[in-house]
N, C-alpha and C positions, 0 to 999 in steps of 0.2 A: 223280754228278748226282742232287740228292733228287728231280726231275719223272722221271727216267728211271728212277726205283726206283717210285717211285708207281705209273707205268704199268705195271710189269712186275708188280705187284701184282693188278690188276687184269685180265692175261690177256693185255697184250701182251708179245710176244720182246723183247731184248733192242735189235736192229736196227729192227722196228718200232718201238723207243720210240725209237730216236734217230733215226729216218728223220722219223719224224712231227713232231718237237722240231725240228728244222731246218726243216722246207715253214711250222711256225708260225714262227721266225724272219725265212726271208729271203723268202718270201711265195710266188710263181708262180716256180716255174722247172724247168729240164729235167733229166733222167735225167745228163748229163755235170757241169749245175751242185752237184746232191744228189751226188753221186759225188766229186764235188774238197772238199764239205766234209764229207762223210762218213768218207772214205777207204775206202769199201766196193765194188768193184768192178762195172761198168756190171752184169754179166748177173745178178748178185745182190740189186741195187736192183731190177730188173725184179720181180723177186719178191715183193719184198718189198711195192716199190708196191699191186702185186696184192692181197696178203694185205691191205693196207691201205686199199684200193677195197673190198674184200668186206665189212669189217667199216663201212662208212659215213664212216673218216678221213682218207680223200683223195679230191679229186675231178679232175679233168685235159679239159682245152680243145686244142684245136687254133688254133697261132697260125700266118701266114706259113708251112703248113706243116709248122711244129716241135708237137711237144706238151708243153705245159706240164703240173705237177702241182702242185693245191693241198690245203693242211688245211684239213678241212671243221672247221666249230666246236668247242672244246671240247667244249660241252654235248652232242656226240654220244657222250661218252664217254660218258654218264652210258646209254646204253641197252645199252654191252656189260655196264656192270653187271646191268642188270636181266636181261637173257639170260642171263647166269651165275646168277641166283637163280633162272629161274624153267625152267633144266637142273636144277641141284639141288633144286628142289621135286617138281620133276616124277618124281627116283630117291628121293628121300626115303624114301616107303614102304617101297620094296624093302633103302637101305640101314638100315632099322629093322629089319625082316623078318629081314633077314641078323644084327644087334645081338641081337635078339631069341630066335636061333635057337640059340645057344649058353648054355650052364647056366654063368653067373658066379657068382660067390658075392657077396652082400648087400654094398652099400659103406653102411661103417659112419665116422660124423662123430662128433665131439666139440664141443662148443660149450660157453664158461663163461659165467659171470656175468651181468649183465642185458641187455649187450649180443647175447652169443648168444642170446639168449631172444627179443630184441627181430626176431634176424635169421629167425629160426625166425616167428616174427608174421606177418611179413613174406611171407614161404616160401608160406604157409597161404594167404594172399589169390590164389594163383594155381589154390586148389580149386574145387570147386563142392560138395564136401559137405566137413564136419570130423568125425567122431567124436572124443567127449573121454569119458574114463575119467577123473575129476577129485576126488581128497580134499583140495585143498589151496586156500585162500581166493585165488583169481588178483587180484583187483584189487588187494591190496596188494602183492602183488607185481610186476604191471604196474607201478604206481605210484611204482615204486623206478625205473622205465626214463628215465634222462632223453634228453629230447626225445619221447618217446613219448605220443601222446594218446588214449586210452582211446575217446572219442567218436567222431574222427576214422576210428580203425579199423573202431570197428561203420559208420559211416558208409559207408566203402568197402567194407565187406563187405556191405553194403544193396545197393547200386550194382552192383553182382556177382552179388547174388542166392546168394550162399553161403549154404549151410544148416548146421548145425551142432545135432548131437543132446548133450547132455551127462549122463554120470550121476554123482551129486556124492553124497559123501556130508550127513549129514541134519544135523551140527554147523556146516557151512558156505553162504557164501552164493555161489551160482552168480551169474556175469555176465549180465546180464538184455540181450537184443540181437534186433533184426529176425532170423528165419526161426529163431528158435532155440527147441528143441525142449527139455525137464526128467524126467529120472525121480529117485527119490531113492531108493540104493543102501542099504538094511539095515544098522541101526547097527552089525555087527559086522564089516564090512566096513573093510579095511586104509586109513586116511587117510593115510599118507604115501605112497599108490600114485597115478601123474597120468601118465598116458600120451594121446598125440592121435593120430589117427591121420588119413590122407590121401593122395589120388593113390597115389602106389606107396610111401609113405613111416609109420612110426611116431616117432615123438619122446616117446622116457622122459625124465624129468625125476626129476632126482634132486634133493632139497631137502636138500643140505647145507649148511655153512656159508657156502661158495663155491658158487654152484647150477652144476648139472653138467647136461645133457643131450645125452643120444646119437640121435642119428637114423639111421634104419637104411634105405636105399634097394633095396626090391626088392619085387617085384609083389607075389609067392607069400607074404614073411612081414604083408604090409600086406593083403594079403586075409583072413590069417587070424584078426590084431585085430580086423580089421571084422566078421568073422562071430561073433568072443568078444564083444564089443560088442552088436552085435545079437542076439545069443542072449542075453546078459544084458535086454539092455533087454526084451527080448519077454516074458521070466518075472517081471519087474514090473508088476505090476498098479497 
């Protein structure tokens, strides 16, 4: 049953999901009526009702004596969700802590053509600073990205408030953009070099025929671009 896979998705057992899927069903009824369509035996439903009083999906009356059990609203599903997000935010930290606390080695991407490039653009807008190491003319190359809008993205990167320093070499024309910062790199400086860097991430770009770029995910080598970077930028005057 796809409602009874749903539910168990979302934190209920397998009996709560079919306990609950019946009281919405056949509406008010008792411990012996859930039991005959259930097939789950009386002292098991007890329990289960329980487990499902606690969590706010049934609720239960006294009639003539008898007590009836009903499903509280669907919409009360929607707050085991948020308890389930806001247990896991709440270990977050510590399960970061714990990620954090073992020596991985750097995970390294491959991305082609202009589409990788485009998804890599992309990537960037969820920084707040860019470092770019940059010899190689990007707006035409942007330009080649279709659906990609050159504007649109300084746009959103406005709106963000991203910063982005760039050092270019001095035959090229750097992308002119809110918060963005210019040095111009000594002509004897490598132009086929174009590296970004970011968050815990670097992205080389290699301009071959097929454009190639590798993003390399890890704190310790993304801090150390940033300091080559900045140590460059600072001995330009």
């Amino acid at each position: 049953m796809v409602n009874r896979e749903v539910l168990e998705k979302i934190g209920l057992s397998r009996n709560e999901s079919e306990i609950y899927l019946i009281l919405l069903q056949i509406g008010e009824s008792t411990i012996y009526n859930i039991s005959d369509y259930s097939k789950i035996s009386r002292p098991n439903i007890y329990d289960i009702i329980k487990k499902l009083q606690v969590r706010g999906l049934v609720s239960s009356i006294i009639k003539k004596s008898k007590k009836y059990f009903k499903a509280s609203k669907p919409e009360n599903l929607l707050y085991i969700l948020k308890d389930n997000e806001t247990n896991l935010l709440n270990i977050l930290p510590k399960l970061n802590t714990l990620y954090n606390s073992k020596d991985s080695p750097p995970t390294i991407e491959v991305f082609q053509g202009s589409q990788g490039l485009k998804i890599i653009m992309n990537d960037m807008l969820k920084a707040k600073e860019i470092l770019v190491f940059n010899g190689v003319d990007m707006k035409e190359v942007l330009d080649q990205i279709h659906g990609f809008h050159l504007e649109k993205y300084l746009d959103e990167k406005k709106k963000k408030k991203i910063k982005t320093k760039i050092l270019y070499s001095q035959d090229i024309k750097p992308i002119k953009g809110p918060n963005y910062e210019y040095k111009k790199i000594p002509k004897n400086s490598p132009g086929c070099v174009n590296y970004w860097t970011y968050n815990d991430r670097v992205v080389i770009a290699i301009w071959s025929k097929e454009l190639l770029f590798i993003r390399i995910i890890d704190v310790n080598v993304a801090k150390t671009y940033k300091e080559s970077i900045n140590l460059i930028w600072k001995s330009i005057k």
